[in-house]
N, C-alpha and C positions, 0 to 999 in steps of 0.2 A: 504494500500500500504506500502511498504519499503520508509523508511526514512532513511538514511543515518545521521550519527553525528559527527562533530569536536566540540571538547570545547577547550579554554581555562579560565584562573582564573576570566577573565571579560567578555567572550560570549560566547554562545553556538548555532550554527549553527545548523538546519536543511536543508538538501540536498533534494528535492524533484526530482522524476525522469523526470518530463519534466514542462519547466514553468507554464503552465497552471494551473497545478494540484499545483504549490508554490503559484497559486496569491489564488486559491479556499480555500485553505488553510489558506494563513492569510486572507481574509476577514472572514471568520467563526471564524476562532480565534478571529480577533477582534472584529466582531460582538457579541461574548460571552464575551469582557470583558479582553481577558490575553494579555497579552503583544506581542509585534511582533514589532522590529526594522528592518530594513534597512540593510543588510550586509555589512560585510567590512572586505578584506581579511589584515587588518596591524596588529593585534593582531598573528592571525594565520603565520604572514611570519616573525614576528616579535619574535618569539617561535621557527623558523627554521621547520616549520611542512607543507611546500612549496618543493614539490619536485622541484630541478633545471628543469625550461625548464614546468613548468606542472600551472604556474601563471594565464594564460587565463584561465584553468579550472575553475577558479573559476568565475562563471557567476554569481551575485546577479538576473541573475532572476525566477532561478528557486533554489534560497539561501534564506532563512530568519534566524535571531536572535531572539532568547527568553530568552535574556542578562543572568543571574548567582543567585546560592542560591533560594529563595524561588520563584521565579519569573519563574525562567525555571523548577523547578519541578510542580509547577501548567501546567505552557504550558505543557511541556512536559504529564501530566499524563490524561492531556485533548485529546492526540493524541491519547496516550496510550488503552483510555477510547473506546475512536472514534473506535477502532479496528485495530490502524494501529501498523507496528513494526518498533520500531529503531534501527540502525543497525552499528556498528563503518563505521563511511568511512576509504578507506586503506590509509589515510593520516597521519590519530592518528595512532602515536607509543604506549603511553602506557593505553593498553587496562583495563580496569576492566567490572566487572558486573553490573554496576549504574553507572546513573552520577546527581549529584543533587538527589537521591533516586530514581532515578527511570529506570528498567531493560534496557539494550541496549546490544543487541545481538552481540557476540564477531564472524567475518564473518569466515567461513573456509578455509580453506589456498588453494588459489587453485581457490577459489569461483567466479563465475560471478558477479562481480557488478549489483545492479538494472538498469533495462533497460536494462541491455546489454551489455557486452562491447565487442569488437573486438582487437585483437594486431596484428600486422605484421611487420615482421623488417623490415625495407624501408632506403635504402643509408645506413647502417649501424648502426640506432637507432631503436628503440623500437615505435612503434604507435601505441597508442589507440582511438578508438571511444569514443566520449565522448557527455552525453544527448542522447544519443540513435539514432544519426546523421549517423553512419558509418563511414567507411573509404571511402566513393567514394560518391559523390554528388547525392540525391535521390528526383525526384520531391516529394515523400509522406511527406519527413521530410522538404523542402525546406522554405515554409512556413509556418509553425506553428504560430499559434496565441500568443505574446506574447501581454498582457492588458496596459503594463509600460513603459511609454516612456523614448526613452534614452537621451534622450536630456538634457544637465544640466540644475540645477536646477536656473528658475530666475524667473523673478516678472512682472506684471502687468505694475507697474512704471517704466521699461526699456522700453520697447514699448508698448501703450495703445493701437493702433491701430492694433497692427497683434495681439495682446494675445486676444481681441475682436476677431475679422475676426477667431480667432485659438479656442473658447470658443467651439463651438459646438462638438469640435473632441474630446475636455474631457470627464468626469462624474464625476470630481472631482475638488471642485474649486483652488488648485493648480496646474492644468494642468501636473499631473502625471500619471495618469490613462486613460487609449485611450476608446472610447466605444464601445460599440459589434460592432454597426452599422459599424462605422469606420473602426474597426478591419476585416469585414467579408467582407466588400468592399475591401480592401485594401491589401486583402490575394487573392480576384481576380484580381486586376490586377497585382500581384506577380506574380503569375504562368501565368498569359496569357505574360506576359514580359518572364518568364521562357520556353515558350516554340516556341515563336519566335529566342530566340537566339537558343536554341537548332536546329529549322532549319535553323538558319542561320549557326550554326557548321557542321551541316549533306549535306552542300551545298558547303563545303569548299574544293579544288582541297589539296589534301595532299603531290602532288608533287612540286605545287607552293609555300606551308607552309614550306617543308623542304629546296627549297631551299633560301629563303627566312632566313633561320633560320641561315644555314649554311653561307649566307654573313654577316648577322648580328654579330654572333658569329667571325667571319676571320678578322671583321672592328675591334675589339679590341683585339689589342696586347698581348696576356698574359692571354685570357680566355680559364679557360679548364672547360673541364666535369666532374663535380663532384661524386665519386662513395660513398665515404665517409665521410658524411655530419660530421662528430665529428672533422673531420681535421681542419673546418672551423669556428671554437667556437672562438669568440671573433676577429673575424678578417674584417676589412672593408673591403667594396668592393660593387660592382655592381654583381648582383645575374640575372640569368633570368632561373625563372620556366617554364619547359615545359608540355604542357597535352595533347599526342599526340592526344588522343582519340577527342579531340573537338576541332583540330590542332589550339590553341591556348598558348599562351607566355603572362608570367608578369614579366615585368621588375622591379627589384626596386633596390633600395639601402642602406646601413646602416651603419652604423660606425663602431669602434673596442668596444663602451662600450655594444651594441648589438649584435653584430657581424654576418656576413650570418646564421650561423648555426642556430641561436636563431630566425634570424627575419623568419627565412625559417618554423619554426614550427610552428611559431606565426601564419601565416597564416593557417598550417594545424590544429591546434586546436581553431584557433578561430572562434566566430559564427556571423554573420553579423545579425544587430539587425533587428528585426523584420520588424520596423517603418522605415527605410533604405534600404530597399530589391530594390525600387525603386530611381534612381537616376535621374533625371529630366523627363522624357516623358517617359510614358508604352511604346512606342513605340521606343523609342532611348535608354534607359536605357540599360549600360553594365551589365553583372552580374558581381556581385566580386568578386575576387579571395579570401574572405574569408568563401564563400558559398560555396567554393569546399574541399573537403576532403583529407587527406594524397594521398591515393593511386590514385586518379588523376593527381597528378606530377608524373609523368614518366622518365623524363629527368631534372639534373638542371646543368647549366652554370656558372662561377664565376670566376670574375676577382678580385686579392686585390690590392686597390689601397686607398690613403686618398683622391683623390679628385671625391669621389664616387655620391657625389648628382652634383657638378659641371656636370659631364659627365651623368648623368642617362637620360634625354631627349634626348641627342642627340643618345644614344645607343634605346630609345625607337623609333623616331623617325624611325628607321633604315627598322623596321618593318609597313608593309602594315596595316591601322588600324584595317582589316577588322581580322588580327591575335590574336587581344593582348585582355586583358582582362583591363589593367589601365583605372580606371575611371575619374582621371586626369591626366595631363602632369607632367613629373618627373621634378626635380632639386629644387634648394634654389628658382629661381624665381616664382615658383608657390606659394610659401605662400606670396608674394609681390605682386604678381600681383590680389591672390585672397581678399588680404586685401585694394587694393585700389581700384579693378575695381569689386569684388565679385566674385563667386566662377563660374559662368556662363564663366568668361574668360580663365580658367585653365579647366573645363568641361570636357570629350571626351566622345562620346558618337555614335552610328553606326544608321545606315540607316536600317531597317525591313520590308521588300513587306509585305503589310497589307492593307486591304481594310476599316480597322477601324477607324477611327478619332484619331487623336493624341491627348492622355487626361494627361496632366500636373499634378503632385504630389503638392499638396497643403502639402510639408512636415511639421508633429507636428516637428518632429527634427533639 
């Protein structure tokens, strides 16, 4: 396969085209012996080799390091070996013919990325697909197996009783590795969650959503419709994405050091992790608005104001729940009320005609 590469002077990144094929990857690697670290984009952004707005791209988990000098030209020549090709990713500016000794193909101008990629200008910026996801939310890609839980990294002696009760869902005694079992169960009730909401979207009256939208939007003074998402770079405010196609809204908010414009991509290019696809009950579980793709926003609404999380519930509020995509209540009070009552109190979650039993997430994360 194509392997994709960023170096700097103390890491060298390989880029695999979908997570699966980076965890096959470094276990074989490590299995033989060479090196394989843990990614981490601060060298890389630290180098300025981060395009503005393009940070979420870089997912560690379909990333691995084979840290610099004699260490990454073994890894690397073991790739090489393997049959695979390396390939500059279009992040590195300055290209050569080697890196650490060994060959990496310079891409042609013009070239597809591995996997795939897609562009379309949307509001006025540039979008790409990125891991091979598309521009538009796809049940094939929706659940992909990834092995690596996201959850941060903690210990045995923080809770002995749920890392117990949580042992079985590993394969690894640091409870960073998910097992097949777990994974392949867990990817079913994903998509059977994926495809209740979907008929709960295909169920949805489209003239009750618009007008719906249009009071929501009239109740805040000063909201327009956004055409050109670069206007709103660094600017606070309460934001509400629209996706007509599954007459659904997410409301959110952000400050001036984020600003709409930035948090608004954030969700288009980010990927909602594997181990998280479900949010309390297969059966209640919203899908996230980070499972949906650029071209699903269709519409975006935006007010600037500084007192953007104050007001974000109450503008959520506004709308019928059965519209919105938030999988919690907005404002400063939800991180208060999830830290003293836990996260079940801030929740939101919908109702799905289902003859199934309602089967609760034992979430690793």
């Amino acid at each position: 396969m194509e392997l994709e590469i960023t170096v700097t002077p103390r890491e060298t990144h390989v880029w695999a085209p979908r997570p699966q094929a980076a965890q096959e990857l470094r276990h074989e690697l490590t299995e033989a012996g060479y090196l394989v670290r843990d990614a981490d984009p601060w060298d890389l952004d630290t180098a300025g080799l981060i395009p503005d707005g393009e940070h979420l791209e870089f997912d560690p988990a379909h990333i691995f390091d084979v840290g610099f000098g004699a260490d990454a030209n073994a890894t690397l020549h073991a790739l090489v070996d393997s049959g695979h090709t390396l390939i500059w990713h279009r992040w590195q500016t300055r290209l050569s013919r080697k890196v650490w000794g060994v060959p990496v193909a310079i891409p042609r101008r013009g070239r597809p990325r591995a996997g795939g990629t897609e562009t379309a200008t949307h509001f006025g910026t540039t979008v790409r697909s990125t891991r091979g996801l598309g521009l538009r939310i796809s049940r094939e890609v929706y659940a992909t197996i990834n092995k690596r839980s996201s959850s941060p990294r903690w210990h045995r002696d923080d809770n002995p009783e749920l890392w117990d009760a949580l042992d079985s869902v590993y394969e690894d005694a640091e409870h960073r590795i998910l097992t097949d079992e777990w994974c392949e169960e867990h990817r079913d009730r994903a998509l059977q969650n994926f495809d209740l909401n979907m008929a709960h979207f295909a169920s949805l009256d489209r003239g009750e959503f618009e007008r719906a939208l249009r009071s929501a939007v009239a109740s805040q003074r000063g909201m327009v419709e956004v055409k050109d998402l670069t206007k709103w770079d660094g600017v606070a405010g309460l934001y509400v994405m629209v996706l007509d196609e599954y007459a659904q809204v997410y409301v959110g908010a952000t400050n001036s050091w984020t600003g709409i414009a930035k948090r608004v991509r954030q969700h288009w290019t980010t990927q909602k992790q594997f181990d998280r696809l479900i949010f309390g009950d297969v059966d209640k579980s919203i899908i996230s608005i980070d499972s949906f793709r650029a071209l699903d926003t269709t519409r975006i609404f935006a007010l600037k104001t500084e007192s953007s999380f104050a007001d974000e519930n109450d503008l959520l509020e506004q709308f019928p729940a059965k519209f919105t995509l938030n999988r919690l209540r907005g404002g400063n009070d939800a991180v208060h009320l999830a830290g003293f009552l836990g996260v079940g109190a801030v929740m939101r979650s919908r109702e799905f005609a289902t003859d199934d039993p309602s089967t609760t997430e034992l979430d690793p994360a």
